[in-house]
C-alpha positions as a LaTeX table, in Angstrom:
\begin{tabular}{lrrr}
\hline
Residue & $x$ (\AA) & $y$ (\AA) & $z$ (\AA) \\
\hline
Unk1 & $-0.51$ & 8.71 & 10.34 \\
Unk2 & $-2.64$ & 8.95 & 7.36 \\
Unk3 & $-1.35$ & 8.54 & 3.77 \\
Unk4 & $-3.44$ & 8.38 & 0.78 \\
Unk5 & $-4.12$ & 4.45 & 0.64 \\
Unk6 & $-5.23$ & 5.02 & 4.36 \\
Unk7 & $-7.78$ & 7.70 & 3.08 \\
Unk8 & $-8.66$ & 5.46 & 0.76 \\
Unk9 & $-9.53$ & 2.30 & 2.83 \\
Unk10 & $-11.08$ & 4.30 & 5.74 \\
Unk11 & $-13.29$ & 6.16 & 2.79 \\
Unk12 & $-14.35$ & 2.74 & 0.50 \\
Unk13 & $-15.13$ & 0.48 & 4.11 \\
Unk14 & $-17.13$ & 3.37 & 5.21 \\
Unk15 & $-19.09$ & 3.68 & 2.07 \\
Unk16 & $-19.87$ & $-0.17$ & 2.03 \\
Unk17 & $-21.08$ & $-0.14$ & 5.45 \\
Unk18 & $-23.19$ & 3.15 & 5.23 \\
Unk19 & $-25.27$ & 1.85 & 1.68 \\
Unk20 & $-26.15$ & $-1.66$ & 3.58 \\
Unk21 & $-27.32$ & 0.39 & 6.81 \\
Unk22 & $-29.25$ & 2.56 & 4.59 \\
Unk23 & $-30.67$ & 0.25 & 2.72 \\
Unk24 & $-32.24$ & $-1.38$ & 5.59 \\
Unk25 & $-33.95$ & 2.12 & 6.28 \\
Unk26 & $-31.48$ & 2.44 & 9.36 \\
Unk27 & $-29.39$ & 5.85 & 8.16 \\
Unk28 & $-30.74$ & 7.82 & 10.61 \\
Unk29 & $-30.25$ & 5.58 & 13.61 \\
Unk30 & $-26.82$ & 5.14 & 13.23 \\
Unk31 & $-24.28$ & 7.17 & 13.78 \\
Unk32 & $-20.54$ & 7.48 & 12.37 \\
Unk33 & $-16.83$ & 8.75 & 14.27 \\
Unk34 & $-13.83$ & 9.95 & 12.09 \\
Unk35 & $-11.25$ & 10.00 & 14.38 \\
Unk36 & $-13.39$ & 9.11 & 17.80 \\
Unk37 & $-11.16$ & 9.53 & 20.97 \\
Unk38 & $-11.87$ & 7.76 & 24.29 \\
Unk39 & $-9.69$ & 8.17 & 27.21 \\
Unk40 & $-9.64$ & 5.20 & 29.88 \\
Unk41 & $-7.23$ & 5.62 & 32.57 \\
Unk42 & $-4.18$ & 7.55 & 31.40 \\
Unk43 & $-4.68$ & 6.28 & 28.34 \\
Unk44 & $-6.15$ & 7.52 & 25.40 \\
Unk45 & $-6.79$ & 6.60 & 21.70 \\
Unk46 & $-8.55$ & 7.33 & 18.65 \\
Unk47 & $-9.74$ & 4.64 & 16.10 \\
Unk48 & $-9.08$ & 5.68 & 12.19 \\
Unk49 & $-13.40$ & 5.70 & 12.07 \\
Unk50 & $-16.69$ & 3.79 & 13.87 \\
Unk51 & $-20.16$ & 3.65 & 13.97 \\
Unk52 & $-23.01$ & 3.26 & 16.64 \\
Unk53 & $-26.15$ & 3.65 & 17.42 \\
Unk54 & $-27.10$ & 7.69 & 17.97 \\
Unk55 & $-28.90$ & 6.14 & 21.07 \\
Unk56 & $-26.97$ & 3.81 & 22.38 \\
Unk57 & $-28.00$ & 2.16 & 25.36 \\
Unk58 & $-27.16$ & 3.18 & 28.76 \\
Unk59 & $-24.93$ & 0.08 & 29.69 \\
Unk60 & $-22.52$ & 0.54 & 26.46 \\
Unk61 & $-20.34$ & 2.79 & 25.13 \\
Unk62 & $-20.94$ & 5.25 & 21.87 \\
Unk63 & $-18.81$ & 3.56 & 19.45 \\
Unk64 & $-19.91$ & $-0.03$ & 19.19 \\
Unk65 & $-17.61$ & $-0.91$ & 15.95 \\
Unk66 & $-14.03$ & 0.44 & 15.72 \\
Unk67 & $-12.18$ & 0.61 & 12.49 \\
Unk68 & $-8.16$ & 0.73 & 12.98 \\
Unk69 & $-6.05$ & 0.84 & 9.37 \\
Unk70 & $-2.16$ & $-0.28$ & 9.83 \\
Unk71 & 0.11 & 0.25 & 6.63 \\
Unk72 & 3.04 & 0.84 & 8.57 \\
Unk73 & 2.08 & $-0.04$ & 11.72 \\
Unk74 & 3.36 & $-3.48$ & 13.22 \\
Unk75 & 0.81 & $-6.41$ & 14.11 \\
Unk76 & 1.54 & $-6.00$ & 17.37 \\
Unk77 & 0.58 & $-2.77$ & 17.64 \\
Unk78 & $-2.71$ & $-3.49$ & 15.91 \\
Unk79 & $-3.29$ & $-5.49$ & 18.21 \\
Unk80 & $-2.62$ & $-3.44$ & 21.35 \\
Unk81 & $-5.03$ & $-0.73$ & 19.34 \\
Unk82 & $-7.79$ & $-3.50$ & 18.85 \\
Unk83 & $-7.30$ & $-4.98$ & 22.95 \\
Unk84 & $-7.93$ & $-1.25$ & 24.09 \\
Unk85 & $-11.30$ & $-1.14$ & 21.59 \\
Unk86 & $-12.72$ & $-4.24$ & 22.60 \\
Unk87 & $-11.92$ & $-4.05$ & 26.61 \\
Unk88 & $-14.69$ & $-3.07$ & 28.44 \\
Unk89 & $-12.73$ & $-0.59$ & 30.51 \\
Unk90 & $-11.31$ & 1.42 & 28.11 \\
Unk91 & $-12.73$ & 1.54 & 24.41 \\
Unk92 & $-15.68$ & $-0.46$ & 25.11 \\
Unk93 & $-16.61$ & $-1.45$ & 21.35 \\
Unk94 & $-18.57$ & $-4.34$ & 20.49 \\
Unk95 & $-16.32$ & $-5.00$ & 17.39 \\
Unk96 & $-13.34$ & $-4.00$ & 16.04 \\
Unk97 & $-12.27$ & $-4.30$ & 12.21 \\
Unk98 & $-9.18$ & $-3.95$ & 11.01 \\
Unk99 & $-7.42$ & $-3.79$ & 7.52 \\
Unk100 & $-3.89$ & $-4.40$ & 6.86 \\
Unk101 & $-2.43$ & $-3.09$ & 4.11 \\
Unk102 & 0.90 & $-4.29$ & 2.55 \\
Unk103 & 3.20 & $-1.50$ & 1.21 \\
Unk104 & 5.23 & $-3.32$ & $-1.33$ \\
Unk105 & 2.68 & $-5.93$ & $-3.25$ \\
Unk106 & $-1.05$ & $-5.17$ & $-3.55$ \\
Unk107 & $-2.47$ & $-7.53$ & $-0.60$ \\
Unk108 & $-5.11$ & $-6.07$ & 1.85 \\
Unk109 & $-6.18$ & $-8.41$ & 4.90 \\
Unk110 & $-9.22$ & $-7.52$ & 6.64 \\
Unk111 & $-9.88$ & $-8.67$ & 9.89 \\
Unk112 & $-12.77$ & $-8.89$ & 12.07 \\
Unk113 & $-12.37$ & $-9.09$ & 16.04 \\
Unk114 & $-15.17$ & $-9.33$ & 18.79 \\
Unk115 & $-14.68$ & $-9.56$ & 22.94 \\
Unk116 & $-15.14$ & $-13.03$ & 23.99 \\
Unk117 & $-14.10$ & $-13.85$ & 27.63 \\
Unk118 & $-13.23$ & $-10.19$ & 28.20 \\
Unk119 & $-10.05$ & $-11.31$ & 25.56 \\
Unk120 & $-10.18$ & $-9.85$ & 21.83 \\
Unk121 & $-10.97$ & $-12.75$ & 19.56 \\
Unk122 & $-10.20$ & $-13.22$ & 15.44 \\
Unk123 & $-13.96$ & $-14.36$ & 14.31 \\
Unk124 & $-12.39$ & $-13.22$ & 10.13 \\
Unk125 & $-9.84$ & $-13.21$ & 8.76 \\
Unk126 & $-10.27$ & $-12.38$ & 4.74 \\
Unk127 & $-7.37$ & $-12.08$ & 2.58 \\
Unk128 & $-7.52$ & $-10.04$ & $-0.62$ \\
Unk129 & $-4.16$ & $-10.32$ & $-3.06$ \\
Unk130 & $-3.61$ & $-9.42$ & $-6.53$ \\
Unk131 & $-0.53$ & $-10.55$ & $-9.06$ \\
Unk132 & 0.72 & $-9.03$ & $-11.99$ \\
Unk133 & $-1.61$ & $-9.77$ & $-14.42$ \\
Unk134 & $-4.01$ & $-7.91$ & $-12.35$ \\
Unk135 & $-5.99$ & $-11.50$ & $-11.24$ \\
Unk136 & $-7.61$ & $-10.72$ & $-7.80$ \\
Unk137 & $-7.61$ & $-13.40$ & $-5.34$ \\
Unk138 & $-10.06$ & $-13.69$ & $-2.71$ \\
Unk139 & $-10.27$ & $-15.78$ & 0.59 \\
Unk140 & $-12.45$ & $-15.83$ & 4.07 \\
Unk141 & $-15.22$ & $-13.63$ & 1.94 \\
Unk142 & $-17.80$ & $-12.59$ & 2.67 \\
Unk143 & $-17.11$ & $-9.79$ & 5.90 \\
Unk144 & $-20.05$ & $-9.85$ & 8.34 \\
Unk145 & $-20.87$ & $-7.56$ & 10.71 \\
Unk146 & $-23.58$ & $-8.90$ & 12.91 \\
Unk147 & $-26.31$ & $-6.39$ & 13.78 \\
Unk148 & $-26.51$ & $-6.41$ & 17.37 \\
Unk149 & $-23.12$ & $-5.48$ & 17.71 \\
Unk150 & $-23.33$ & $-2.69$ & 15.32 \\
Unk151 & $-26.97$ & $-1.40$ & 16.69 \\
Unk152 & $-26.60$ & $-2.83$ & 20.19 \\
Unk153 & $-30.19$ & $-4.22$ & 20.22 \\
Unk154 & $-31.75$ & $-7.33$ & 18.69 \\
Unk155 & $-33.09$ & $-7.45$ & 14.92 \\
Unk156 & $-36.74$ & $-6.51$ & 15.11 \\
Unk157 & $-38.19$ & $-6.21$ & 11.59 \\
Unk158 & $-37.38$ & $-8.20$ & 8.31 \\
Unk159 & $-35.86$ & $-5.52$ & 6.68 \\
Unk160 & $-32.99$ & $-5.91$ & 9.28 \\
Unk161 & $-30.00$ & $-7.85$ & 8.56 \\
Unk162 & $-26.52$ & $-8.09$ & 9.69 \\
Unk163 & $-23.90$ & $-6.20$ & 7.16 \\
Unk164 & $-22.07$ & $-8.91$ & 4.87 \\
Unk165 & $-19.92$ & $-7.28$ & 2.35 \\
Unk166 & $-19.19$ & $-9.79$ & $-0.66$ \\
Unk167 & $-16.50$ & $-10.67$ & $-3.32$ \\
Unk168 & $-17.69$ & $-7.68$ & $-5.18$ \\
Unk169 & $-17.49$ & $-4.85$ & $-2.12$ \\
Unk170 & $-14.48$ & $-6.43$ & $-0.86$ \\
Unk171 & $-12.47$ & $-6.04$ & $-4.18$ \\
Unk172 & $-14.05$ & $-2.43$ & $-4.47$ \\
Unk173 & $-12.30$ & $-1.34$ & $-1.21$ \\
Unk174 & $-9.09$ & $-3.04$ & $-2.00$ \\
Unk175 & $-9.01$ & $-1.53$ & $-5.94$ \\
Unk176 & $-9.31$ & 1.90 & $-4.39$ \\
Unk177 & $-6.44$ & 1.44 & $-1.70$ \\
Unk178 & $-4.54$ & 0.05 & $-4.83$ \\
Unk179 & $-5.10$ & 2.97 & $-6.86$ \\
Unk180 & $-3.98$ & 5.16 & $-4.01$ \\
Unk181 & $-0.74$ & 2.93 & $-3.70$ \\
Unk182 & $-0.37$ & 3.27 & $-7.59$ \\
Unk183 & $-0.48$ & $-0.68$ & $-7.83$ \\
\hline
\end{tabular}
């Protein structure tokens, strides 16, 4: 279901992720899904947005980084969501990210899961909080998003790097869900 602060996280991640991949000259290589669906069986799913490659290698899937969003939704269901992205069968994503967003205090936990064994494993887990006098805390910073999942291919030039999105992007992201929330 999307609600305003959902908007508003998908929106401010994307925007992080898109001025890094630009910056490294990459914007038209990549490629971005609002909404993607992928059916695997009888089921069938559609992550809250994702990028990959426009060219993606024959061996993988389209979307090689899923974003999923919960406000209301429970952990376990986040995690059923991110299982489907990351299993080979079904979603086939490289990486999945997820933010969690608390409806009654401003706290935002972004976490970052990859397929290891052919299981989904936690390799982040970043925890952004503010209390009333408007103090943010931070821990687990900086997000990274290593480039070979996101691109599917090795780094091959200098001006490549993987996407790490500090303190400063981080609190960004989590201001504008705020705002949205009226926190």
């Amino acid at each position: 279901m999307s609600t305003p602060e959902h908007g508003a996280a998908t929106v401010a991640l994307s925007n992080a992720i898109t001025l890094q991949v630009h910056s490294m000259g990459l914007g038209e290589v990549i490629q971005t899904f609002v909404g993607p669906s992928t059916k695997a069986d009888s089921r069938g799913k559609e992550a809250d947005y994702g990028w990959g490659p426009r060219r993606p290698p024959p061996f993988a899937g389209r979307l090689s980084v899923a974003l999923e969003v919960a406000i209301s939704e429970t952990q376990e269901k986040l995690k059923r969501d991110v299982d489907f992205w990351l299993n080979p069968n079904e979603g086939n994503a490289n990486m999945a990210l997820t933010l969690k967003v608390s409806r009654n205090t401003p706290m935002v936990t972004f976490d970052t899961l990859e397929r290891v064994n052919q299981r989904s494993h936690r390799t982040q887990h970043i925890t952004v909080s503010k209390n009333s006098g408007d103090h943010i805390t931070l821990s687990g910073s900086p997000m990274t998003i290593p480039f070979d999942l996101l691109f599917q291919r090795p780094i091959s030039c200098p001006a490549e790097r993987n996407i790490q999105l500090a303190d400063n992007e981080l609190k960004d992201i989590t201001s504008r869900i705020w705002e949205a929330q009226g926190f």
